[in-house]
C-alpha positions, 0 to 999 in steps of 0.5 A: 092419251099417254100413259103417266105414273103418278107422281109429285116433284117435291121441294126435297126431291129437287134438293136431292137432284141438286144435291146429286148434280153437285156431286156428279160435277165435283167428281167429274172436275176432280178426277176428269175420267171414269172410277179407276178398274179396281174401285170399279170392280169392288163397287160392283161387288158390293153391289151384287152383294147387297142386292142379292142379301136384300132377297136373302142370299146368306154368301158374304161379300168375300165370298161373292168376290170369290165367286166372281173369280171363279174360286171354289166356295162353300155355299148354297148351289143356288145362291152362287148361282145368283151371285154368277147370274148378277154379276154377267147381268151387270156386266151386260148392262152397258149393251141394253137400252132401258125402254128397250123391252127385249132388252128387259126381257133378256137381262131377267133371263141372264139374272134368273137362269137356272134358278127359276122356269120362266127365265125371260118371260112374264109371269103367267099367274098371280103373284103377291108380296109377303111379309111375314106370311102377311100380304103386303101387295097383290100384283096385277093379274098377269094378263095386264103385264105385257100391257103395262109393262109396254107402257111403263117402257114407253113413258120412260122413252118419251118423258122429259123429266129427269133421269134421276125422278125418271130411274125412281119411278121405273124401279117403284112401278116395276115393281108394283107390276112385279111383271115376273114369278121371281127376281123382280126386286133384283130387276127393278134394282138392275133397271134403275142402274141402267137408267142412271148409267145412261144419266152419268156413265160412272153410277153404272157402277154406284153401289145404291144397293148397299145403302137400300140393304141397310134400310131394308125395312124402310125400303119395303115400308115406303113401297108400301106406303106408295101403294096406299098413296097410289103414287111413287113420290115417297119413293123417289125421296127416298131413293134419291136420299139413297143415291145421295148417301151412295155418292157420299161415300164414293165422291 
C-alpha cells in the first residue's frame, strides 16, 4: 500500500485555497506577465533574509542585499557564507524537480557548502530539535531516512491533492524526518517554494519566509503541536494563512 502523510482537509484549509486561487487569478489578469525583475530581486532577498533570520543569522536585509551584490560586508564569515549558498540555491530552483531525490540531495549541498561536512548527504546519526535546551522532537534514527525520505518523494509524485495542501504537508513531514545533521528548516522552507513554483511560477518568488519569521513562535509551536496531533493539519492552516498574508502584500 502506498505511503500517505496523515492529514485532514478543513473548512478553513479550503477557504484558504480559495482565498489563494482568487489571489493568484486577480494577479494574473492585472498584470498579464510575471513580477517585474526589480520586484523579483527584493522579494528574493527578503526571502533569503527571513529564512536565514528564522536559524538565527544576525546580517540584516541590507546587508544580505549587499552580499548578494558582491560587496564587502562586515559580519560572521559564516552567516555571509549562508546568505551566498541561499541565494545560488534559489536561483537554481527552477532547474529542480520536487519529487526528484537528486535534486534535493543537490540543493542541500548548494545550501550547506562549507558551513556543515555532510553537505549533500543524509545525517548519519540522531538528531533532535531544542528549545531552550529542552527537547522539542527527537527525529527518526538515520538508518529510516533515505526510506522515508524516498516515500515522502514518491507520495508528492503521485498525489492528486492540491499543491498548495501538497507543498504544506512536504515542509511539516520533511521536517519531522529532519533527513540532515543541519539546514533542515532552510530546506523544507526552499522545498515547499519549489512546490508552489511549479503550482504558479511567480510564488518562486513569493516571500512566505518573511511572514513565518514574524510568527516564529507560533511556526515551532504548530510543529509541535502536529507531532502530538501525529498529523500536519494544523500545519497546513497555518501555512496556507502564510501564503495568504504574503500574496496580500505582493497582490
Amino acid at each position: 500500500m502506498a505511503y500517505r502523510p496523515p492529514f485532514l482537509i478543513t473548512d478553513s484549509v479550503l477557504k484558504s485555497i480559495a482565498d489563494i486561487e482568487e489571489m493568484v487569478i486577480t494577479w494574473s489578469f492585472e498584470t498579464r506577465e510575471e513580477l517585474n525583475p526589480q520586484l523579483r530581486r527584493n522579494n528574493r532577498i527578503r526571502t533569503i533574509h527571513a529564512s536565514l533570520a528564522i536559524e538565527n543569522n544576525s546580517l540584516s536585509e541590507k546587508q544580505v542585499s549587499a552580499v548578494i551584490e558582491g560587496k564587502t560586508v562586515l559580519g560572521q564569515p559564516r552567516e555571509i557564507q549562508e546568505v551566498r549558498n541561499a541565494f545560488l540555491a534559489y536561483e537554481e530552483m527552477s532547474n529542480w524537480q520536487p519529487e526528484n531525490l537528486q535534486d534535493l540531495l543537490k540543493a542541500h549541498e548548494i545550501l550547506m557548502r562549507g558551513l556543515v561536512d555532510e553537505a549533500g548527504k543524509f545525517r548519519s546519526g540522531l538528531v533532535g530539535i531544542y528549545k531552550d535546551q529542552t527537547l522539542i522532537h527527537m527525529a527518526p534514527p538515520a538508518e529510516r531516512v533515505p526510506h522515508l525520505i524516498q516515500d515522502l518523494l514518491d507520495w508528492l509524485s503521485k498525489t492528486e491533492t492540491h499543491p498548495l495542501i501538497n507543498s504544506c504537508v512536504f515542509h511539516y513531514e520533511f521536517e519531522f524526518i529532519h533527513p540532515f545533521s543541519d539546514g533542515n528548516g532552510r530546506m523544507g522552507r526552499l522545498w515547499q517554494s519549489l512546490i508552489l513554483s511549479k503550482y504558479v511560477p511567480f510564488l518562486a518568488y513569493l516571500p512566505v519566509e518573511t511572514v513565518v519569521h514574524k510568527q516564529q513562535e507560533k511556526y515551532y509551536q504548530v510543529l509541535g503541536a502536529c507531532d502530538k496531533a501525529g498529523d500536519s493539519t494544523l500545519f497546513i492552516e497555518f501555512m496556507l494563512d502564510a501564503i495568504k498574508q504574503a500574496m496580500a502584500e505582493v497582490v
